[in-house]
C-alpha positions, 0 to 999 in steps of 0.5 A, a space after each residue: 135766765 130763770 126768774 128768781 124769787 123777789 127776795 132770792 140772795 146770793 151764791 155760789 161759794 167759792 173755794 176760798 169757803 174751806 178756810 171757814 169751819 163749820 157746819 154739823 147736825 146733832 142730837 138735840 138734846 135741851 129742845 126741838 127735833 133730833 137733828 141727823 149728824 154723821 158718823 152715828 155709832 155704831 154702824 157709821 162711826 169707823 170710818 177714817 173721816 170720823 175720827 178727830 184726832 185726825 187733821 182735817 185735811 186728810 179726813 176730807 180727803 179720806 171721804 172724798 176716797 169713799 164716794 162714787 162719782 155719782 155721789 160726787 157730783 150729787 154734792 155740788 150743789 147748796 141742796 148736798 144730796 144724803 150718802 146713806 151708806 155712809 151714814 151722811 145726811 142730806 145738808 142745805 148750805 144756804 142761809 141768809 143773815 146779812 141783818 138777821 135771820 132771814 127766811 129767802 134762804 132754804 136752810 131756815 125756817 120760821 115754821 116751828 119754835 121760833 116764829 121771829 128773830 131780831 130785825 138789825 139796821 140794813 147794813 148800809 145804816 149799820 155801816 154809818 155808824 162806822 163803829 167796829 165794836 157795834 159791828 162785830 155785836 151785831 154780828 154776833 147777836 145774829 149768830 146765837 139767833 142763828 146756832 139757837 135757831 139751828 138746834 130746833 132744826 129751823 136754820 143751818 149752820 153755814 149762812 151767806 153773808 156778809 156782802 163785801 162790794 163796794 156801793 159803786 152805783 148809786 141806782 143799784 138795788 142792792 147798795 143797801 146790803 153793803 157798807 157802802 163804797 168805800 173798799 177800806 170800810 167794806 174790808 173792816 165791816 167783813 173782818 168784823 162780822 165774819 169774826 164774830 159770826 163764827 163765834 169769836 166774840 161769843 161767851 156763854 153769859 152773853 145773852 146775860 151781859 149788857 153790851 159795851 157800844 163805846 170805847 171798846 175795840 171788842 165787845 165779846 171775849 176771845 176767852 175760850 179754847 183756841 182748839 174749840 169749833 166755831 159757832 157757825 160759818 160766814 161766807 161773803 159775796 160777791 165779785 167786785 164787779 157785782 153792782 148791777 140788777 137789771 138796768 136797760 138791756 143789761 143784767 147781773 155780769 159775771 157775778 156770784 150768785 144763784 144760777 150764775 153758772 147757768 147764766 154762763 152760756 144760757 145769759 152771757 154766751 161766754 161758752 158754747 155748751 153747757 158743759 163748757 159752762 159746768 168745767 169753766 167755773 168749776 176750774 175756775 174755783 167754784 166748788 158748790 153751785 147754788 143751783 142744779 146746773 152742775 148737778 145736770 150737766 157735770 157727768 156729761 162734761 166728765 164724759 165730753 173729757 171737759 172735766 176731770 174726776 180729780 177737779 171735783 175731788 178738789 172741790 169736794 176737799 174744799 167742801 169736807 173741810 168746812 163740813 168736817 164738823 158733820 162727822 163730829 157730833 157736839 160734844 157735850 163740853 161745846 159752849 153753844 150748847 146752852 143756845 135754844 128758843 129763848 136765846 132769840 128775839 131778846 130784850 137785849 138783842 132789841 136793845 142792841 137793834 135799837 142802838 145799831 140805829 141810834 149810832 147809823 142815822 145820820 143828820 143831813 141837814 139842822 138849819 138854825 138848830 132846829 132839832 132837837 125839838 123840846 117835847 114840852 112845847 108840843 101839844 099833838 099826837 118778821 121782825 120780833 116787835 115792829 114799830 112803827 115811827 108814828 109808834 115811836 113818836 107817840 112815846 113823846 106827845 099826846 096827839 099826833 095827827 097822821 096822813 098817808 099823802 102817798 097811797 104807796 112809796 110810788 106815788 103815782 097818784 096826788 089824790 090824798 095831798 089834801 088830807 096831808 095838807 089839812 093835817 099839816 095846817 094844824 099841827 105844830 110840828 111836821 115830820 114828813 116820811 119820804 124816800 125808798 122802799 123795795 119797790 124800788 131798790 132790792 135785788 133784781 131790780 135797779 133805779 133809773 132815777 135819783 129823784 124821790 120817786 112819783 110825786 113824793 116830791 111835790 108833796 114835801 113842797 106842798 106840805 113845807 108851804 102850808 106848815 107853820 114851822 119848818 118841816 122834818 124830812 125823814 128819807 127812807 132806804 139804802 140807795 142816794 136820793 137827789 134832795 137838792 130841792 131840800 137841801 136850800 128849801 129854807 121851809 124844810 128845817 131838817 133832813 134826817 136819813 134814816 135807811 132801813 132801820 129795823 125793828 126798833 128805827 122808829 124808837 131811834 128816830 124819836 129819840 134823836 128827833 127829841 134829843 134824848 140821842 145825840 145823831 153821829 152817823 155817816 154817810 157811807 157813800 156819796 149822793 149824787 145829782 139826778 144828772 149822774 144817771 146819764 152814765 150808764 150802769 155797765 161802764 165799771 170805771 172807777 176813775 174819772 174820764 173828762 176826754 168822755 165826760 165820765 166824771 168817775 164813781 166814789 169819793 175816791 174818784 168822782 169830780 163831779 157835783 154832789 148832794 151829800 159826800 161820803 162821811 156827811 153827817 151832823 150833830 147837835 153839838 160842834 167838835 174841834 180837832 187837834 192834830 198833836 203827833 206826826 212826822 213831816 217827812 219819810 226817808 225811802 233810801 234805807 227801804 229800797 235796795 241797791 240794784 232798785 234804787 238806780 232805776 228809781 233815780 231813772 224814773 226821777 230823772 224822767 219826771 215820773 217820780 214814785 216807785 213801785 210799793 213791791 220795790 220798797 224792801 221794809 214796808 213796816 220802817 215807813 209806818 208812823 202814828 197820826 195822833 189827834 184830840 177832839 174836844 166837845 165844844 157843847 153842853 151835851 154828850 156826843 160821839 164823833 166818826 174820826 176819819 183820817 184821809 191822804 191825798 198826794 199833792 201831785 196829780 198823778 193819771 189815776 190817782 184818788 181824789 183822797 182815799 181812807 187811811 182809818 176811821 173811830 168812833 171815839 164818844 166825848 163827854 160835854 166840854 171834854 176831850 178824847 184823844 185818837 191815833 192812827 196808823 198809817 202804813 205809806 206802802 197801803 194808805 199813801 200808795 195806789 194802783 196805776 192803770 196798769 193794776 201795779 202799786 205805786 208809791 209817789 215821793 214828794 208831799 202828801 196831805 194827811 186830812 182828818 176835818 180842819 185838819 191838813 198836814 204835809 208829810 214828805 216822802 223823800 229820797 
């Protein structure tokens, strides 16, 4: 298997692309370069594949009919070879933006006009805020970046993200790129971003307008011409599989990345040649390979009769549908065509960044109220503009007294405890950084431990030991740590996670450590003991095996202890929840037809009672509201994360322990009330996949959870 660049992302995209529109060059014609396009007059504009007022389809197919083979197969792969006699250029599809634009991908650069762009919250600690309004502005800030950036010829126009695994392990190296593991939220955060990547959150005085956090479903407008192109094309990653780096003899499974297709017979011995290799994941739905791999070998499968011309022309198809928008130009009405270099590294989008960080850092632990601290007790002191959490601090006290400790996150060595102790003696308050970095969790590189790594923790316990008040632990990175030893260390007053924050976390921290925000983030994703990493990272299982001691992975089936679970996190004021609105009981007769419902009476009879969810004819006759109230029980402002789970009462081989219905972050006034609602579909939300991968609904009781609140709905037949 080749070596791959420490910071090298992602894939090989896949035929579903074709759905997503966009990606085309053209002249420049506010600042930067004079960036090549197709379809030029007057030599290359005639062809059947530049004319608009044509479906897409069959423009696709009408330059899919143009090409030799050999240019065929030369747009196989991310780096698409030029056809010069038809007037088509050369195309880099891979560009990265999963938190801001980022320079790991060929297709940008920060070699010209633009020489930064905003750094979001990882999308782990973006994900915690479990916001979808934030998501999808985040998301969209990223784009006018992205389509600013493309316009002087520094980025291109389809870029790789977002990623949609799950965070099924926690040693994996790249949890930190996900929203975490749970499959409802993970389908929520990609919904949003790819919507508002591809511009439909977009408006032209966007950059000029101030964002709206809160109580909005959507902060950009839909308000533009459902026949205008989208802004840019968002692909998502990677195989459901896909949480495993390199672990033991273990690395990467089948999974959608760069190189992957040679991986196929040169890693994972899956063929016998490399052009068995080239036709099976060509067949099996791969239309451009992030790699040369199928430039190197597809001609000699063709010529073995291992693949087929008419197999490449239906990749092709997919490929053109996505890049008709090459042949068109921009016309000059387009919308985005105001974006240039001022459009990036905006006080608004640092603002945006800043508030992504607020709403995703979670408290994890305030014994005796011991955060916020009151600043006025206190006497001590390629991103755009980084800073630092010292930086951020020292916008609220005079004197801070700084350490390393550590001489790196590895912490190998304890020579510098003794300074870390000294200043620790000193001062009034003591805020101790520890946790991960990507020396220890990034792509191609996997933990083997949960514990803070070297001798960070022995530092916190020497530093808890000698301060004067209890310490403030912060925990960096994406991955779960094991702090028990935190957790019911009295010395130790509050736990703050904080990820990897972006450019603005250290303002965000402050503000939170100072009380000028309120913390309402949420795990999510469980933190497991140290004694979880006796499981091995190459048994996908998600449900629970006491016949081998496996004890399951996620909230949903996990039985085993825990650190921290999913949905974890504090606040500085305490919220009461009402539930105002919910039936007690379903009927499934009307829903089942009369040849299904005799065999649902065998099943019954056999004490098996549930029914198969394809069986229930009207799904929609089943759904009903769950209505709630949440009143704020302090004195000061504060948002809260509603999350709405189910449980079947009966204990049904392979059921969740309790899996996620919805979830909102509503934000409620000092001593107010806010009022939230839910829909809950029971084929969906109340249903399950058995072992044999079939959807099964059980009748009798369900429990509907949302904090204090439990209540039974009955599912009767």
């Amino acid at each position: 298997m080749s070596t791959q660049p420490r910071f090298r992302f992602f894939l090989y995209t896949f035929h579903f692309l074709h759905l997503i529109t966009c990606t085309y060059c053209y002249p420049d014609q506010k600042s930067g370069p004079q960036l090549p396009y197709a379809c030029r007059p007057p030599h290359h504009s005639s062809y059947p594949f530049c004319n608009s007022s044509l479906p897409t389809k069959t423009r696709a197919l009408s330059l899919v009919s143009l090409l030799t083979l050999e240019e065929k197969i030369q747009q196989l792969s991310n780096n698409a070879s030029a056809v010069p006699r038809l007037g088509i250029p050369p195309y880099e599809w891979w560009s990265e933006s999963l938190h801001g634009i980022a320079s790991n991908g060929p297709g940008v650069s920060f070699n010209g006009t633009v020489k930064a762009a905003t750094s979001f919250p990882q999308v782990i600690l973006t994900a915690a805020a479990f916001n979808r309004s934030l998501w999808a502005a985040v998301a969209s800030a990223i784009a006018v970046e992205a389509k600013a950036m493309h316009r002087v010829g520094q980025a291109g126009l389809t870029f790789w993200a977002p990623n949609i695994n799950i965070f099924r392990d926690p040693r994996w190296g790249r949890g930190q790129e996900t929203p975490g593991e749970d499959p409802m939220v993970a389908s929520a955060y990609a919904i949003e971003y790819v919507r508002a990547f591809q511009g439909r959150h977009y408006r032209s005085s966007a950059r000029r307008d101030r964002y709206n956090y809160g109580l909005q479903r959507r902060v950009l407008s839909d308000d533009y011409d459902a026949d205008d192109r989208l802004m840019l094309s968002a692909c998502c990653k990677h195989f459901t599989a896909y949480d495993l780096e390199k672990w033991g003899q273990f690395t990467r499974y089948i999974t959608s990345d760069c190189d992957a297709v040679a991986t196929i017979y040169e890693d994972q011995k899956y063929t016998r040649t490399p052009e068995d290799a080239v036709a099976a994941a060509l067949k099996a739905g791969t239309d451009i390979n992030c790699g040369t791999y199928m430039l190197r070998h597809m001609m000699s499968a063709i010529e073995q009769g291992k693949v087929s011309e008419e197999d490449i022309d239906r990749a092709l198809l997919n490929l053109f549908s996505v890049l008709k928008l090459l042949f068109d130009g921009e016309p000059a009405r387009n919308q985005f065509r105001e974006l240039g270099p001022e459009d990036v590294c905006t006080s608004e989008n640092r603002k945006l960044s800043l508030e992504a960080a607020r709403q995703g850092i979670v408290l994890l632990k305030n014994e005796q109220k011991f955060l916020p601290l009151d600043v006025r007790a206190i006497f001590f002191r390629v991103p755009c503009n980084p800073r630092s959490i010292v930086e951020g601090l020292q916008e609220y006290v005079n004197n801070i007294y700084h350490a390393a400790g550590c001489p790196d996150i590895p912490c190998n060595s304890t020579n510098d405890f003794a300074e870390a102790l000294s200043v620790a003696k000193q001062a009034e308050y003591v805020i101790i950084v520890a946790g991960l970095d990507l020396s220890q969790e990034t792509e191609d590189h996997d933990r083997y431990s949960l514990l803070l790594p070297g001798h960070q923790m022995a530092l916190v316990t020497a530093v808890a030991a000698v301060s004067r008040k209890p310490l403030i632990l912060v925990l960096t990175g994406g991955g779960p740590i094991d702090v028990s030893f935190a957790v019911g260390d009295p010395r130790i007053g509050s736990i703050i996670w904080i990820g990897y924050p972006g450019e603005m976390g250290g303002k965000a921290l402050s503000e939170i450590i100072f009380g000028h925000y309120n913390p309402g983030g949420r795990l999510p994703m469980t933190w497991y003991p140290e004694s979880f990493t006796s499981i091995s990272m190459s048994d996908m299982n998600m449900r629970a095996d006491p016949s081998r001691n496996y004890p399951g992975r996620t909230y949903r089936f996990y039985l085993g202890e825990r650190i921290y679970g999913f949905g974890y996190g504090l606040s500085y004021t305490s919220f009461t929840y009402k539930l105002l609105s919910a039936p007690t009981k379903l009927s499934l007769k009307e829903s089942i037809n009369g040849r299904r419902w005799s065999n649902m009476l065998h099943q019954r009879s056999h004490n098996l009672e549930y029914v198969h969810v394809d069986e229930v004819l009207d799904c929609s006759s089943l759904r009903f509201q769950v209505q709630i109230s949440i009143t704020n029980n302090g004195d000061i402002y504060g948002s809260e994360v509603v999350l709405l789970f189910s449980k079947a009462l009966k204990n049904f081989k392979g059921s969740p322990e309790r899996q996620l219905i919805g979830f909102e972050r509503i934000h409620i006034l000092p001593h107010g009330i806010a009022e939230t609602s839910f829909q809950v579909d029971p084929c969906e939300h109340l249903s399950f996949a058995d072992e044999h991968g079939n959807r099964i609904l059980s009748t009798g009781d369900h429990i509907i959870i949302s904090e204090n609140i439990e209540h039974v709905v009955s599912i009767e037949t």
